[in-house]
C-alpha positions as CSV (number, residue, x, y, z in Angstrom):
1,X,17.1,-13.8,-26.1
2,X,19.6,-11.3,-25.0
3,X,20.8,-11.0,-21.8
4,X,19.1,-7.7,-20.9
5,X,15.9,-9.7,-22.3
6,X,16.5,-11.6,-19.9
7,X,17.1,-9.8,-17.5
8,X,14.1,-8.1,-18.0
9,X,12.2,-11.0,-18.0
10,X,13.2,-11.8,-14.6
11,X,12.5,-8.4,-13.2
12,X,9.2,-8.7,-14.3
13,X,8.4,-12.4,-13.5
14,X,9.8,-13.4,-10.4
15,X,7.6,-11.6,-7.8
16,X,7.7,-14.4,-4.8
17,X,9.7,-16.7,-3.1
18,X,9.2,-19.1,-0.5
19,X,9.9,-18.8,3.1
20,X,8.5,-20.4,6.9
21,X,4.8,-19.6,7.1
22,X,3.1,-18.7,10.2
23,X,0.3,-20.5,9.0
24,X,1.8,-23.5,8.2
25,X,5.2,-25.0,7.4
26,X,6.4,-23.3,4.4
27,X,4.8,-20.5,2.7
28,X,4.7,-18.2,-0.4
29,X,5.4,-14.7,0.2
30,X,5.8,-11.4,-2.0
31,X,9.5,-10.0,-2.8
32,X,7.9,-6.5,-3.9
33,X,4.7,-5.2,-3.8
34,X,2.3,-6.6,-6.0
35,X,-1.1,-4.5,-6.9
36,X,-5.0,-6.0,-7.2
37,X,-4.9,-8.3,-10.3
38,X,-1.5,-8.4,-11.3
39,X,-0.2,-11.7,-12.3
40,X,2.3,-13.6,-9.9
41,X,3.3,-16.2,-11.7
42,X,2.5,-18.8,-9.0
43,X,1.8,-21.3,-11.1
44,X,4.2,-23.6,-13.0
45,X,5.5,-23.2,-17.0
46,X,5.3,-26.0,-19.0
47,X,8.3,-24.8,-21.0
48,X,10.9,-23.5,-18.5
49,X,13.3,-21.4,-19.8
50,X,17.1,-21.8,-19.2
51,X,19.0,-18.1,-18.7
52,X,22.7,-17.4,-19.5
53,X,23.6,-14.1,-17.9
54,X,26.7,-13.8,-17.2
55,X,27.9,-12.8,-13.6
56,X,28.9,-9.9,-13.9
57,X,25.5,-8.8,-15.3
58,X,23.4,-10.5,-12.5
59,X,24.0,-7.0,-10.6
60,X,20.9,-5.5,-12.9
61,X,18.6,-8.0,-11.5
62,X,16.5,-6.9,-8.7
63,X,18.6,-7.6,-5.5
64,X,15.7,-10.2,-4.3
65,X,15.8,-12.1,-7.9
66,X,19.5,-11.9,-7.7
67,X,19.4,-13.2,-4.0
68,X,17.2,-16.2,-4.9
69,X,19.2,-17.0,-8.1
70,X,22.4,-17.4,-6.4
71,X,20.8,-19.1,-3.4
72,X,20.2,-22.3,-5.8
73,X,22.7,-22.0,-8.9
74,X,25.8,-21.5,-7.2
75,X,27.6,-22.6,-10.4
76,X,26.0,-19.2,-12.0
77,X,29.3,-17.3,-10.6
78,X,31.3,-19.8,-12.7
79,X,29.3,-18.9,-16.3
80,X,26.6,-21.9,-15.1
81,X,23.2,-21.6,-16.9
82,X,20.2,-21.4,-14.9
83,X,16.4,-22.0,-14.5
84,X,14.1,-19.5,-13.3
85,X,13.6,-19.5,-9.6
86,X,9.5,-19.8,-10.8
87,X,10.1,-22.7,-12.9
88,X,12.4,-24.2,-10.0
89,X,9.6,-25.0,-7.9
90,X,6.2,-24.2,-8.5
91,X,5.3,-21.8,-5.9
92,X,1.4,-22.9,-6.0
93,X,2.1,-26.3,-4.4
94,X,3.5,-24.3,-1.0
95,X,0.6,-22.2,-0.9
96,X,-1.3,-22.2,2.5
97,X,-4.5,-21.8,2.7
98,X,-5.9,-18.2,3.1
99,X,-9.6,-18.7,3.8
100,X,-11.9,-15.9,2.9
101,X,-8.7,-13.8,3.4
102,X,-7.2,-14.9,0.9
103,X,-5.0,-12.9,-1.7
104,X,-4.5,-15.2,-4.7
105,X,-6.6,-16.2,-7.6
106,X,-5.1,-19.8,-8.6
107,X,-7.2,-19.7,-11.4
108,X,-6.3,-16.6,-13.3
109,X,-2.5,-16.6,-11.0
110,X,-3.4,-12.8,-10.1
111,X,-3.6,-10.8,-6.7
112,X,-7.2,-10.7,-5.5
113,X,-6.0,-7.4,-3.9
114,X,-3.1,-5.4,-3.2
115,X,-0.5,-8.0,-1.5
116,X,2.5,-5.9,0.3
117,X,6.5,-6.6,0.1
118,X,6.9,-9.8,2.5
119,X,3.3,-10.7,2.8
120,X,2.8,-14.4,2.4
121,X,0.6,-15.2,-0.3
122,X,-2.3,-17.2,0.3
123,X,-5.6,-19.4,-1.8
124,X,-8.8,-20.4,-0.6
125,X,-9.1,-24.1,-0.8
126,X,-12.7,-24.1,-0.4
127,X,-13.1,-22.8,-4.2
128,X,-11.3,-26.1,-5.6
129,X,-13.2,-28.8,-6.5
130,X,-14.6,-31.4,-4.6
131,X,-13.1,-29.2,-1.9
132,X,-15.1,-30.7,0.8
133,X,-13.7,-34.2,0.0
134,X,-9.9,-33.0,-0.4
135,X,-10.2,-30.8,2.8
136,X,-12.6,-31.8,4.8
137,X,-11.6,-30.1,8.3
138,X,-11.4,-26.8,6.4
139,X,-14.4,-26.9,3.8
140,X,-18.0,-27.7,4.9
């Protein structure tokens, strides 16, 4: 893959990051809008992908990719390769849960409406299952 491949590839995948949660702890929470049904990538890879753009390149990345990339890989401004920030973590496992206000799909990993920049991102955990087992105090 060429670096502007990847670099489009980033652009276009990483759409979150994590951050405190008013709701609890840690949360999930847009870097740019996102509209209804659009995928977040949320949800982990079970091939992560390595990139190798050079420094010097990492300035076509969306600032809030970039940000993010050079929070963890440090070693990226010394030609270090590195994972993508949604194969770093998986984002699902920080998600709070949303209730019937909730904005995120984890089954299909898309918006269940428009989400704005900075929103946190949120599932209902009453639609797992054996949700009243798991969660007890929030699913009846």
């Amino acid at each position: 893959m060429t670096n502007q491949e990847q670099i489009n590839e980033l652009n276009t995948q990483v759409r979150c990051k994590l951050a405190p949660s008013k709701i609890h702890g840690v949360g999930v929470f847009t870097i740019r809008d996102i509209r209804k049904g659009e995928k977040l990538y949320c949800w982990f890879n079970e091939h992560p992908k390595i990139y190798t753009i050079p420094y010097g390149s990492l300035s076509k990345l969306f600032p809030e990719v970039k940000e993010i990339i050079l929070q963890r890989w440090s070693g990226v401004i010394n030609g270090s390769a590195f994972r993508s920030p949604n194969d770093d973590q998986w984002l699902i496992l920080f998600m709070n849960h949303g209730g019937d206000n909730s904005n995120y799909n984890k089954l299909t990993d898309t918006a269940l409406r428009d989400i704005k920049k900075s929103e946190e991102v949120t599932s209902n955990y009453c639609l797992t299952n054996n949700a009243n087992k798991a969660f007890p105090d929030l699913c009846q």
